[in-house]
C-alpha positions as CSV (number, residue, x, y, z in Angstrom):
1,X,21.3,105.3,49.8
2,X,24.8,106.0,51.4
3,X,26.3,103.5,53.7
4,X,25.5,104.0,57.5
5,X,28.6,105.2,59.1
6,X,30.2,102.8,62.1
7,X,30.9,104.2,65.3
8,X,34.5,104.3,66.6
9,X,35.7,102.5,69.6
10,X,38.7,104.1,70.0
11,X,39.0,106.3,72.9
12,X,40.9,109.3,73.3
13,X,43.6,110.0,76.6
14,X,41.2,111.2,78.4
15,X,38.8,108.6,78.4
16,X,35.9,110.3,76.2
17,X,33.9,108.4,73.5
18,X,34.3,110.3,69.9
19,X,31.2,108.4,68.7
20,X,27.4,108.9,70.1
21,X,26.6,105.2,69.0
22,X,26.6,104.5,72.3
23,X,23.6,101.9,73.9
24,X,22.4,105.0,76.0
25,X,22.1,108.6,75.1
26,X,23.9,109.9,78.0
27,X,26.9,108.1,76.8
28,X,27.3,110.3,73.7
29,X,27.3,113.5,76.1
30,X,31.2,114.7,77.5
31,X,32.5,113.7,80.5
32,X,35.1,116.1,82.4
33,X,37.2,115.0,84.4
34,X,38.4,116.9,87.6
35,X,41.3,118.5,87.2
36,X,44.4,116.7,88.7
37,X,45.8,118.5,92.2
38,X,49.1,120.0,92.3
39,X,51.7,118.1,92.6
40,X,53.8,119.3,95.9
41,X,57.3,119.9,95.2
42,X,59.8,117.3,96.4
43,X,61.5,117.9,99.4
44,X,65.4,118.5,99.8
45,X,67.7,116.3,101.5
46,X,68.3,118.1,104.3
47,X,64.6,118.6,105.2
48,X,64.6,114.7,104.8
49,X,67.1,114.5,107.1
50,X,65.5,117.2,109.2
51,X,62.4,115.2,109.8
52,X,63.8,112.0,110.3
53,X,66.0,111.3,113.6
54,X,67.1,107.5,115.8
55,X,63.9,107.2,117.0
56,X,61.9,107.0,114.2
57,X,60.7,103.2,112.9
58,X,60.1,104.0,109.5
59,X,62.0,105.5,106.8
60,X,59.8,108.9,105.3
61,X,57.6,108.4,102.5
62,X,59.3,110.8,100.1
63,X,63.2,108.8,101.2
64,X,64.8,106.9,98.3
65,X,67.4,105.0,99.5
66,X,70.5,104.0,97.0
67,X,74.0,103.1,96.7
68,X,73.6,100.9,99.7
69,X,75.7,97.7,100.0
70,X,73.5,94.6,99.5
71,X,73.7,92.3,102.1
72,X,75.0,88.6,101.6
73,X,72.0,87.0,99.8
74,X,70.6,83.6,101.4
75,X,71.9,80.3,100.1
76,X,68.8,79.4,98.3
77,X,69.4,82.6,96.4
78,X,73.2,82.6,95.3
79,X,74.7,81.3,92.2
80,X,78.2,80.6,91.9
81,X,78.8,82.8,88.7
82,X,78.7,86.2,89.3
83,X,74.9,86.8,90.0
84,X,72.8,89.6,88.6
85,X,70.3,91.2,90.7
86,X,67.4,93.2,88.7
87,X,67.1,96.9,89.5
88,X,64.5,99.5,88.9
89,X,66.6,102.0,86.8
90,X,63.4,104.6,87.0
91,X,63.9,105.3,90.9
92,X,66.1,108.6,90.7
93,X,67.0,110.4,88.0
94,X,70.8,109.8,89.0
95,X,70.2,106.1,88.2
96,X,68.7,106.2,84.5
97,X,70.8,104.4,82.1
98,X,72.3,106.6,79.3
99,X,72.8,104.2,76.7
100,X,70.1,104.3,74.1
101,X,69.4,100.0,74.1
102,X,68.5,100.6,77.8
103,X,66.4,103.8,77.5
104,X,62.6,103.0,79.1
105,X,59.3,104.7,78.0
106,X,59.4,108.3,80.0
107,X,56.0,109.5,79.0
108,X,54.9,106.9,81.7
109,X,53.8,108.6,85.1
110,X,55.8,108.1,88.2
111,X,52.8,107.2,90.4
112,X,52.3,104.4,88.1
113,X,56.2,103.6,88.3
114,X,56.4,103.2,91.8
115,X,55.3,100.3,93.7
116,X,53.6,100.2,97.1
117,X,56.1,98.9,99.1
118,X,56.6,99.0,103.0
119,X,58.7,102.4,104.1
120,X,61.5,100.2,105.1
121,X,62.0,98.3,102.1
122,X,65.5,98.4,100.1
123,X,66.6,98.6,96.6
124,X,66.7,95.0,96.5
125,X,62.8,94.7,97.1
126,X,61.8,96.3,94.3
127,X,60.3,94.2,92.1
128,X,62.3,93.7,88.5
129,X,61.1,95.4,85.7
130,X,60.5,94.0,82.2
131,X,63.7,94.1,80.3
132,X,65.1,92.9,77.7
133,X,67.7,90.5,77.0
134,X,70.4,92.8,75.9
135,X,69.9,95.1,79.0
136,X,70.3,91.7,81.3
137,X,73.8,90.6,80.0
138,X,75.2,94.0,80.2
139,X,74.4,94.7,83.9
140,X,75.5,93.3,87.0
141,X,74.0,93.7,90.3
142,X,76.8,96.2,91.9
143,X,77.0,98.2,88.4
144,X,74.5,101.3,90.4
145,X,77.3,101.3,93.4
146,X,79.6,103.9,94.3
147,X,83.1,102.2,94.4
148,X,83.1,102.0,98.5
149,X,79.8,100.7,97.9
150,X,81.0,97.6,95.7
151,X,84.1,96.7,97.5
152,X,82.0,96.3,101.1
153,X,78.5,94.7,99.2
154,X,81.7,92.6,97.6
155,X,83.3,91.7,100.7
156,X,79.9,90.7,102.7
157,X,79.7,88.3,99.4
158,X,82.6,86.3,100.0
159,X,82.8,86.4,104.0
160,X,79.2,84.7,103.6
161,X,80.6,81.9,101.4
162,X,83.2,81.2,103.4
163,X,81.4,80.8,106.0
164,X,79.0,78.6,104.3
165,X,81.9,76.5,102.9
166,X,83.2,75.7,106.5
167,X,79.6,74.4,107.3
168,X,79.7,72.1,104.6
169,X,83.2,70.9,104.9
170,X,82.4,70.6,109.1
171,X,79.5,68.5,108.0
172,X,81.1,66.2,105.7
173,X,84.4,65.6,108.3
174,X,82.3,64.7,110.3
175,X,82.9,61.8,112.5
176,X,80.3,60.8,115.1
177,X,79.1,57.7,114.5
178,X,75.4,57.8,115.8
179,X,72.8,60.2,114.5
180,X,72.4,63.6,115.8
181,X,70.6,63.8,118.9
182,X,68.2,66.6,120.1
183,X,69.9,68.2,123.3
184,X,67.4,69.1,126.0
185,X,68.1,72.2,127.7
186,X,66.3,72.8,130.8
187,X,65.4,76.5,131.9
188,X,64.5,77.5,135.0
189,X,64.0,81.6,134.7
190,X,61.8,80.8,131.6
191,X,59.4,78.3,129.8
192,X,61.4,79.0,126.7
193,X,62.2,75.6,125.4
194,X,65.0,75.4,122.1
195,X,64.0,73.2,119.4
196,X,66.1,70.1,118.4
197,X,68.5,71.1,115.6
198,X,67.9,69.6,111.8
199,X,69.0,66.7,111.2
200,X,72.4,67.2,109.5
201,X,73.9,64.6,107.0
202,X,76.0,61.4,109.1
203,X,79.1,60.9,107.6
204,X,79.0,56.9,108.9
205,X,75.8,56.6,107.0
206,X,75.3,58.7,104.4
207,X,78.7,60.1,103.5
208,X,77.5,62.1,100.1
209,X,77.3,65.8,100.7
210,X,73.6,66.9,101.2
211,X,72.2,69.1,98.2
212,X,70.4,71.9,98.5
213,X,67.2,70.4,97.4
214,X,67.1,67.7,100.0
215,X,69.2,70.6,102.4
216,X,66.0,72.9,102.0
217,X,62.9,69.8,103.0
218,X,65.5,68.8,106.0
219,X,63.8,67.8,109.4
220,X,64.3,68.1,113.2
221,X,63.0,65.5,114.3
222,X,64.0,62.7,111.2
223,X,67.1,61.6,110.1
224,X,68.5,63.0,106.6
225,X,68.9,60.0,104.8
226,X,65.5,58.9,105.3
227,X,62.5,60.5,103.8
228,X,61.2,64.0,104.5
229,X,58.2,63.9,106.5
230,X,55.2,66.3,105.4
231,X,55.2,69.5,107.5
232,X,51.8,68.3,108.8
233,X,53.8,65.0,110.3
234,X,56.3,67.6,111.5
235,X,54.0,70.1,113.3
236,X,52.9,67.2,114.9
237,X,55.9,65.6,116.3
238,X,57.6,69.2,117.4
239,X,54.1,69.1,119.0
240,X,54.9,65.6,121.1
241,X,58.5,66.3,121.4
242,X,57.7,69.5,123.3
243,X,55.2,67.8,125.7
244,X,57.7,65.4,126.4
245,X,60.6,68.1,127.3
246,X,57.6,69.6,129.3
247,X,57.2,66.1,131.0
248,X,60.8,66.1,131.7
249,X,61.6,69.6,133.3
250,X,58.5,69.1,135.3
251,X,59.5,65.7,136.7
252,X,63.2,67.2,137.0
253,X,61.5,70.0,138.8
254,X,59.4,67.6,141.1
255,X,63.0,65.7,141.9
256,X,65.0,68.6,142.9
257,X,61.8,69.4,145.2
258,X,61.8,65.8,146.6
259,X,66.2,66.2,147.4
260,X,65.1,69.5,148.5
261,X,62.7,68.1,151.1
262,X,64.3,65.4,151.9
263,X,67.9,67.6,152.7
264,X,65.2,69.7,155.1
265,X,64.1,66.9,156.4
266,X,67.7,65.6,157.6
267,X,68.4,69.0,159.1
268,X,65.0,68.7,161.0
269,X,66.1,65.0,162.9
270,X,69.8,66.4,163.1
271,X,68.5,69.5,164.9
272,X,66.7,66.8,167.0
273,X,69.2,64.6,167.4
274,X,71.6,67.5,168.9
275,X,69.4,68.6,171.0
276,X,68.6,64.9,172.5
277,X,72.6,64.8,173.0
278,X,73.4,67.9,174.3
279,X,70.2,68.0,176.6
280,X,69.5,64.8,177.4
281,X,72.0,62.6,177.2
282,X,75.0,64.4,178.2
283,X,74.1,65.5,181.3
284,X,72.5,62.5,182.5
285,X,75.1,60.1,180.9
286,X,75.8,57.6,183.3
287,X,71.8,56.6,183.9
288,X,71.2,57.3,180.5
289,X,73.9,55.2,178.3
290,X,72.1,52.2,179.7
291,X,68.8,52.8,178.7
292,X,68.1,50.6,175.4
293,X,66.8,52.7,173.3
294,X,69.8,55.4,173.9
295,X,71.9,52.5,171.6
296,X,69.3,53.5,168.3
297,X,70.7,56.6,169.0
298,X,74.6,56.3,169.1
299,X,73.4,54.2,165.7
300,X,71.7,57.2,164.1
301,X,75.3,59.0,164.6
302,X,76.4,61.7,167.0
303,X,76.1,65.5,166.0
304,X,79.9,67.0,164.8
305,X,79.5,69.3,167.1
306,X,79.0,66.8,170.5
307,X,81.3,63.8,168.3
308,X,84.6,64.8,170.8
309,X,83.0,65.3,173.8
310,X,80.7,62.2,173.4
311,X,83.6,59.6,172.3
312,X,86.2,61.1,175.1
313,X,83.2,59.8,177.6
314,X,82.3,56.8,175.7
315,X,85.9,55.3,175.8
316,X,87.1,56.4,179.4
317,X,90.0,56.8,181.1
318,X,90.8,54.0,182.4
319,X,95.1,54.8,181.8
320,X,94.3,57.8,184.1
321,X,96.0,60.2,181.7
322,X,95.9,64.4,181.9
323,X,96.5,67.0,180.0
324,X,100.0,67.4,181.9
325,X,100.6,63.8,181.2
326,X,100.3,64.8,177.1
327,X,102.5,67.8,178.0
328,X,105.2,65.9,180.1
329,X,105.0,63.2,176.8
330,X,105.7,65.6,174.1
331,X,108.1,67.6,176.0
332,X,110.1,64.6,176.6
333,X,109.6,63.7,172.6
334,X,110.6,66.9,171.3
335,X,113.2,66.6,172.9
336,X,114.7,63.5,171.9
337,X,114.0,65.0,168.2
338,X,116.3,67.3,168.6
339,X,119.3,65.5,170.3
340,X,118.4,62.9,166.9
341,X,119.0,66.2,164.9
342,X,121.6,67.4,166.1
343,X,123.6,64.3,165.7
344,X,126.4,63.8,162.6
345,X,124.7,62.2,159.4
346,X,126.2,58.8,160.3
347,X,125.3,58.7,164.2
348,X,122.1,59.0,163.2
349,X,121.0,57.2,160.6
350,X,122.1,54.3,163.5
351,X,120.2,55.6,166.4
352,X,117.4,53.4,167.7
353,X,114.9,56.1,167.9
354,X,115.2,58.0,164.8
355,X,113.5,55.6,162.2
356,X,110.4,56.3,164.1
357,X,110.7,60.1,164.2
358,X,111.3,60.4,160.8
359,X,108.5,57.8,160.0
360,X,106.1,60.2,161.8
361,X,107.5,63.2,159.6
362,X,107.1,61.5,156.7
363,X,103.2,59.8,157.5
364,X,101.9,63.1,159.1
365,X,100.9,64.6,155.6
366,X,99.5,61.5,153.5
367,X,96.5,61.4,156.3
368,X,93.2,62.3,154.4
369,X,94.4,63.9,151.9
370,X,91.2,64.3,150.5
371,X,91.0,67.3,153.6
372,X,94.0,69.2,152.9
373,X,94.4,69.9,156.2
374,X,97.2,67.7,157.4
375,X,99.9,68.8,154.8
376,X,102.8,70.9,155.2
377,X,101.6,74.0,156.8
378,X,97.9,72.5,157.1
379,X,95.9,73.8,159.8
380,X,96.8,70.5,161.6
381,X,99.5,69.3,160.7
382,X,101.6,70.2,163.8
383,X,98.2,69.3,165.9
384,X,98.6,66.0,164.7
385,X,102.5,65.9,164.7
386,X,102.3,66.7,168.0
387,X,99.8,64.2,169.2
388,X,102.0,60.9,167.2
389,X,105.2,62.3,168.9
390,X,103.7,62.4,172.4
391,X,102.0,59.2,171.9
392,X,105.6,57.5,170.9
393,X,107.2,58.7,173.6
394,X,104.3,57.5,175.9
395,X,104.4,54.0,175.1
396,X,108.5,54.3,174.2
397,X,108.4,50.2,174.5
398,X,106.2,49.9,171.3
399,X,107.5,53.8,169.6
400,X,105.1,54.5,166.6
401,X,103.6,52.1,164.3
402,X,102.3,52.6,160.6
403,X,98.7,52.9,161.2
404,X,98.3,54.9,164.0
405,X,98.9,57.9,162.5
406,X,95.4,58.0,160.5
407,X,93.7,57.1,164.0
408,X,95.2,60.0,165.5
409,X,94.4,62.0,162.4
410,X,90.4,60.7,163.0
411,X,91.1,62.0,166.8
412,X,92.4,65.5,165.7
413,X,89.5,66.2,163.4
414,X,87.1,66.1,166.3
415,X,89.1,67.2,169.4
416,X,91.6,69.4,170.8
417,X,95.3,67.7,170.8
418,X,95.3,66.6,174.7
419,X,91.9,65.0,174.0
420,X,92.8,63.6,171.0
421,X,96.3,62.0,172.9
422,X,94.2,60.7,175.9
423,X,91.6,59.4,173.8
424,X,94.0,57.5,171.5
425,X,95.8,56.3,174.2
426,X,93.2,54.5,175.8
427,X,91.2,53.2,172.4
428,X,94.7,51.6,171.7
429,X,94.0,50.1,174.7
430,X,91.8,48.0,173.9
431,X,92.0,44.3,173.3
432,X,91.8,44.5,169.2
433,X,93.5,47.3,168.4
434,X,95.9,46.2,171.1
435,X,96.9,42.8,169.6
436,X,97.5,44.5,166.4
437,X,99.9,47.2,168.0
438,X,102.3,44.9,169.8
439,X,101.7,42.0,167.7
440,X,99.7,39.6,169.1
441,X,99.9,36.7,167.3
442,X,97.7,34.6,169.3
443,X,94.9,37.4,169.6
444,X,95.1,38.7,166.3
445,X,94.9,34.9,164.8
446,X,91.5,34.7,167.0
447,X,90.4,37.5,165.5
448,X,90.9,36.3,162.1
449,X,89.3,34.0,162.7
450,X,85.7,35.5,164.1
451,X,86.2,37.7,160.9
452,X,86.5,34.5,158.9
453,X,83.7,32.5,160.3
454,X,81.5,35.8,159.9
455,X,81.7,36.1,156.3
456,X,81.4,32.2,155.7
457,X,78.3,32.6,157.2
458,X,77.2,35.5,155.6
459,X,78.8,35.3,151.8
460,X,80.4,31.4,151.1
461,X,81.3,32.3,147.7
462,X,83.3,34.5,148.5
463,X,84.8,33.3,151.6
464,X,85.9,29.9,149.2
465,X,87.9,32.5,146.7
466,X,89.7,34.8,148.9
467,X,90.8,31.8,151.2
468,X,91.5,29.4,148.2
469,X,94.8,28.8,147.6
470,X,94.3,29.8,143.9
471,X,93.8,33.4,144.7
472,X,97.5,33.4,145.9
473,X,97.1,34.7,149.2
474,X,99.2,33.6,151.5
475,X,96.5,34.3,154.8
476,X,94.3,36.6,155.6
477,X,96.1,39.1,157.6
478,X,97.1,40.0,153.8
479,X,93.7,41.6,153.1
480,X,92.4,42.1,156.5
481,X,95.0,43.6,158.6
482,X,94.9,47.0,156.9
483,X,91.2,47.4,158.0
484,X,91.4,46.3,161.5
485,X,95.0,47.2,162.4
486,X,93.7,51.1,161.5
487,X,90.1,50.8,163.0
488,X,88.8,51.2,159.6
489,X,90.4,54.6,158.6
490,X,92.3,53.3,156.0
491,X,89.6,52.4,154.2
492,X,86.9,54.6,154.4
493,X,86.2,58.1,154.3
494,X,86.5,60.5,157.2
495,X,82.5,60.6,157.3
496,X,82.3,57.3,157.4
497,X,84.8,56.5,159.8
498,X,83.6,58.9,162.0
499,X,79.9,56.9,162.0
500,X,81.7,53.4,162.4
501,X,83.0,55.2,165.7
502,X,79.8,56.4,166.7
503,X,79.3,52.9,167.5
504,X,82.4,51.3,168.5
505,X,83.5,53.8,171.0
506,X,79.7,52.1,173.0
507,X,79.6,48.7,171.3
508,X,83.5,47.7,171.3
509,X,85.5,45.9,169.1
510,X,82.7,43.6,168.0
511,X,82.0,46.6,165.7
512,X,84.8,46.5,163.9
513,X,84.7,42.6,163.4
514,X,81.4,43.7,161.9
515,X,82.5,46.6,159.7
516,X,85.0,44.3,158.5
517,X,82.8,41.9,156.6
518,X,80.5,44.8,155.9
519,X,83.0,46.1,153.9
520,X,83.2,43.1,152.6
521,X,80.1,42.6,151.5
522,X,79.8,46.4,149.8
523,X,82.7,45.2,147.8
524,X,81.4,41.7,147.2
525,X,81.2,42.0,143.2
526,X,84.7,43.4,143.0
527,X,86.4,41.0,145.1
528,X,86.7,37.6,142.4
529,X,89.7,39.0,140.4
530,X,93.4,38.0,141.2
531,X,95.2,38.8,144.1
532,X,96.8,41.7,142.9
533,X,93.3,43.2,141.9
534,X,92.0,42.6,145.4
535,X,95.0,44.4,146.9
536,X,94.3,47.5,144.9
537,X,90.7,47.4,147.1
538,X,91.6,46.4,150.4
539,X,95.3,46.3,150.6
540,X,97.5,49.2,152.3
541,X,97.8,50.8,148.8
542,X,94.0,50.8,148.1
543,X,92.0,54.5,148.4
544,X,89.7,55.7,150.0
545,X,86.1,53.7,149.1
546,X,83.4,56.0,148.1
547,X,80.8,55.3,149.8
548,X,77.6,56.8,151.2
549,X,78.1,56.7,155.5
550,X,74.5,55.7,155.7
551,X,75.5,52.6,153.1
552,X,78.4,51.6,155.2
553,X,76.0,51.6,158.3
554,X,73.1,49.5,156.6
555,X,76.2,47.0,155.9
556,X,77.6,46.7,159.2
557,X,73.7,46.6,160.7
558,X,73.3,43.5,158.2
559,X,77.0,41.7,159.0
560,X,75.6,41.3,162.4
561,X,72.2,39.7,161.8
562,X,73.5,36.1,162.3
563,X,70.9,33.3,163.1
564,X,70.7,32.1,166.2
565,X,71.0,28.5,165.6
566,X,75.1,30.0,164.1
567,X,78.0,28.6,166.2
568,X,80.2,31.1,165.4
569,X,82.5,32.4,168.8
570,X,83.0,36.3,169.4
571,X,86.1,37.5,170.1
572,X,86.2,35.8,173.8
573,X,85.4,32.3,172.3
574,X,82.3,32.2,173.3
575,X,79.6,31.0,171.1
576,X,77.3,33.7,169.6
């Protein structure tokens, strides 16, 4: 018997069995296929170009994009030799290889050759194709450019690791000796919150150069030279950190709301507080300055607007002065400046009058100069000129004296120049400011002393060191003459001056006694240095204090509180 013969398994191209040895009879039958479609004929470049236009997103199906300069690769990616970059050589025709070591089977189909990638994608997506070692060494990744092509994929190549050579040399010069914080940056137009940045190397702590391993599992919210978190851990804490910049704006949001509110409601009692002035008090003001609770008021402060009108009332006129006696005063000054002008060099650097005159030229423009307005060519500068010259020549038996110029300056801000003159005129006047103008020893000694006994009551410690002989003062008229001998506008700011006088102008020169140790006690913690320290705060060469006018009135509300069991005598000698 012959040997049964063994079916083949081979099967032809076309997917037909050659043997009917199959497990079911309909196997050994032929299959035909359907016959393969057409395939349409490619498509030119300028019907390409035809059908695609600036406003289309993707690129057209039948597009093959090549000779394009390849971007700078990421770091991660880069070598420093020259890098290779594998290339489908089977894309165009243009791009096959013509040596024989690189030639690639061509009897495959070009359906099966191409790969289903996005419209959009480049050269460089195209995954590599099997190769073999040979074909590797011999080609570089620019080797399919034109030579434009090379020298800008070339160029892009080392402007990117240049840059990426400054980052690293920024980051190991580096000199900040804490770790990197996370800035918060608080938007108002948008919810968009930024992220902290990673957590660079620190060159006080960890002065090695980071390496690209430990760059690429780098943190925002840990340190580099401690160990990475997981990226759950992270998730979690950019999750906390966020609720807490939330927690921030939205508290920064509810205090801008609260200033807001709080401005409105000053605005509101201001408006009040005008009206109460200009309506009530004002017209009524000789019944209604003695009512008690009008004296809350002048304590509250007077509107800017009602401040002139207000203090020209408060103060009198007892001197009897009018405008034609400001006009008669500064004619008769300006003129005397000129005769001193017109003098030779040497007659008048002798002439009684013309130290004063020139002191006034010379004082006029150092009076708030935190304004601007008194300065050569100011606004007020002549204004205020005008009212020191007139002043001189009224009280020609004391001429001008350092100080008076900035109380005249306080004048000028808040009324016109004839105001201003009979106003200063008759504040000058008065028993305190007075003593200090024509040097009253006797008065002025008194009122040391009230000043003295105030604070001794109020702040002993400090009364023992600026009255020890230690400190190096030689009395106190060293650190409290520039206060009171300028009715506090050496001192403090124009706002602030302007609420001390608020109460004065009713209250008298009690106030001042008051303000005095106020001041005083504002400074309190500043005031146990040397003498030459203390000077530098309350001396004639001290500036300007900065501070809040409702802080300077809470002080001189609290200098006053004194007990009444205190002894202390006022500025009459009476006991308080």
């Amino acid at each position: 018997m012959g040997a049964k013969p063994r079916p083949s398994r081979s099967v032809s191209p076309h997917g037909q069995a050659l043997s009917d040895g199959g497990r079911s009879p309909s196997s050994a039958a032929p299959r035909t296929l359907a016959p393969r479609p057409p395939l349409k004929p490619r498509k030119s470049v300028k019907e390409l170009e035809a059908e695609y236009h600036d406003s289309d997103e993707d690129v057209p199906e039948d597009a093959v994009i090549w000779n394009v300069p390849i971007s700078p690769r990421p770091p991660m990616h880069s070598t420093p030799a020259s890098p290779t970059r594998a290339v489908s050589t089977s894309l165009t025709p243009e791009m096959k290889p013509t040596d024989e070591s690189t030639t690639l089977k061509e009897e495959a189909p070009r359906s099966a050759m191409r790969p289903s990638l996005h419209h959009s994608a480049t050269v460089s997506a195209f995954p590599p194709e099997p190769a073999s070692p040979r074909l590797q060494r011999g080609r570089t990744w620019n080797e399919d450019l034109s030579e434009e092509a090379r020298e800008v994929a070339a160029a892009l190549e080392e402007h990117a690791e240049r840059v990426s050579e400054e980052r690293r040399r920024s980051t190991r010069n580096s000199t900040n000796g804490s770790p990197p914080r996370p800035t918060m940056k608080l938007r108002t137009k948008t919810s968009v919150m930024e992220l902290p940045p990673l957590q660079k190397g620190n060159v006080m702590i960890d002065p090695l150069p980071i390496s690209k391993e430990k760059e690429a599992v780098l943190t925002r919210t840990r340190p580099s030279w401690l160990p990475p978190k997981s990226q759950k851990e992270e998730k979690k804490h950019i999750k906390e950190w966020e609720r807490m910049m939330a927690a921030a704006e939205a508290a920064e949001k509810k205090r801008l709301a609260k200033e807001a509110e709080q401005q409105q409601q000053r605005k509101h009692v201001e408006s009040n507080i005008a009206r109460i002035w200009e309506q009530h008090v004002i017209p009524n003001w000789d019944d209604v300055v003695k009512e008690p609770r009008t004296r809350e008021l002048w304590w509250r402060g007077v509107t800017p607007r009602d401040r002139g009108t207000v203090w020209s009332k408060a103060v009198g006129n007892e001197l009897s002065l009018t405008e034609a006696s400001y006009a008669n005063a500064l004619k008769r000054a300006r003129a005397l400046q000129s005769s001193v002008n017109n003098l030779p060099e040497e007659e008048r650097s002798k002439h009684v009058d013309a130290g004063w005159l020139a002191a006034i030229s010379r004082d006029v423009p150092t009076v708030f100069p935190e304004l601007g307005i008194f300065g050569p060519g100011a606004p007020l500068h002549a204004t205020l000129e005008d009212v020191l010259l007139a002043y001189s020549a009224y009280r020609s038996d004391v001429g001008y004296v350092y100080g008076v110029h900035t109380i005249a300056g306080l004048l000028v801000l808040n009324m016109s120049a004839s105001s201003a003159f009979i106003t200063l005129a008759n504040m000058l006047n008065r028993p305190l400011a007075l003593a200090f103008l024509i040097n009253d020893q006797a008065t002025v000694s008194r009122i040391y002393s009230t000043v003295l006994s105030t604070l001794k009551y109020k702040m002993p410690r400090l009364h023992e060191h600026l009255t020890s002989p230690e400190t190096g003062f030689k009395g106190p008229e060293e650190w409290l003459h520039p206060f009171l001998a300028t009715l506090g506008t050496q001192l403090l700011s124009p706002d602030s001056c302007s609420r001390l006088w608020d109460i004065a102008v009713f209250e008298g020169d009690k106030t001042f006694v008051r303000a005095a140790v106020g001041v005083l006690a504002l400074l309190e913690s500043r005031l146990y240095g040397p003498r030459e320290e203390l000077l530098s705060l309350i001396g004639w060469g001290a500036r300007p204090l900065e501070f809040e006018e409702e802080q300077v009135i809470v002080a001189i509300r609290e200098a006053g509180k004194i007990s009444p069991h205190s002894s202390s005598p006022d500025l009459n000698g009476n006991k308080r």
